[in-house]
C-alpha positions in Angstrom: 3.1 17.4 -9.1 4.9 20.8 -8.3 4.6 20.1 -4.7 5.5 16.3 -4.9 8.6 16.8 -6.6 9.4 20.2 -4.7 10.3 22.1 -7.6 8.0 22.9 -10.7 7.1 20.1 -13.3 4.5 22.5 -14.6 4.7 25.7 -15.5 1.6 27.7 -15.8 1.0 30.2 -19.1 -0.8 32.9 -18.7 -3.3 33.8 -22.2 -5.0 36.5 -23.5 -7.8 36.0 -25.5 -7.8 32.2 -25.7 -7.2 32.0 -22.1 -4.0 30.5 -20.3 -2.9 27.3 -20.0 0.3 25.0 -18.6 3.4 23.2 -20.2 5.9 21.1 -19.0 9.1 23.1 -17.4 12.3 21.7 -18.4 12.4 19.4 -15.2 9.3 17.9 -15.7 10.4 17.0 -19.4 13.0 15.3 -17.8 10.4 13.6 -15.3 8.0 12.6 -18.5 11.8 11.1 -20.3 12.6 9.2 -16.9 9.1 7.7 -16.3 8.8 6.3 -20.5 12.4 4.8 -19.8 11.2 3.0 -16.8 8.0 2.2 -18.6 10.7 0.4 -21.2 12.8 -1.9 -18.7 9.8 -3.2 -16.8 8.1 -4.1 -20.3 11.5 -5.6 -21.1 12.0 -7.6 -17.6 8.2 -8.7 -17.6 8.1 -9.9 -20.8 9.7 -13.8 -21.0 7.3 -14.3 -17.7 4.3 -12.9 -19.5 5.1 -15.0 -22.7 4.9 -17.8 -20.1 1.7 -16.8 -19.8 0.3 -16.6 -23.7 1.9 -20.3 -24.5 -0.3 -23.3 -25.0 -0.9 -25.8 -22.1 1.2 -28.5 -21.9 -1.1 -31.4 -22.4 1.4 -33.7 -20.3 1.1 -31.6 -17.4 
C-alpha cells in the first residue's frame, strides 16, 4: 500500500520480546476514514435501486 500511495499508509513497529508489528501512519488513517466515507455514499446511492430489487412482483406485469 506504501508504494501505491507513494508515501507510507503503514508504518512498521519494531518489538522486543513479543516481536514487531505495523500500525496505520497518520495518512493511512486518513486513507481507512476516506474509503468508510465512500463505502457510505455508494450504500446511500444504491440503495432505492436495490429496494427495487427486494419488492414483490407485480402480478399485472
Amino acid at each position: 500500500m506504501n508504494k501505491g500511495f507513494g508515501r507510507p499508509v503503514i508504518e512498521a513497529q519494531v518489538g522486543g520480546k513479543a516481536g514487531g508489528g505495523a500500525r496505520l501512519s497518520a495518512f493511512g488513517t486518513d486513507v481507512v476514514a476516506h474509503y468508510r466515507a465512500i463505502e457510505r455514499a455508494a450504500e446511500k446511492a444504491a440503495a432505492p435501486f436495490l429496494a427495487r430489487l427486494t419488492q414483490p412482483a407485480d402480478p399485472a406485469g
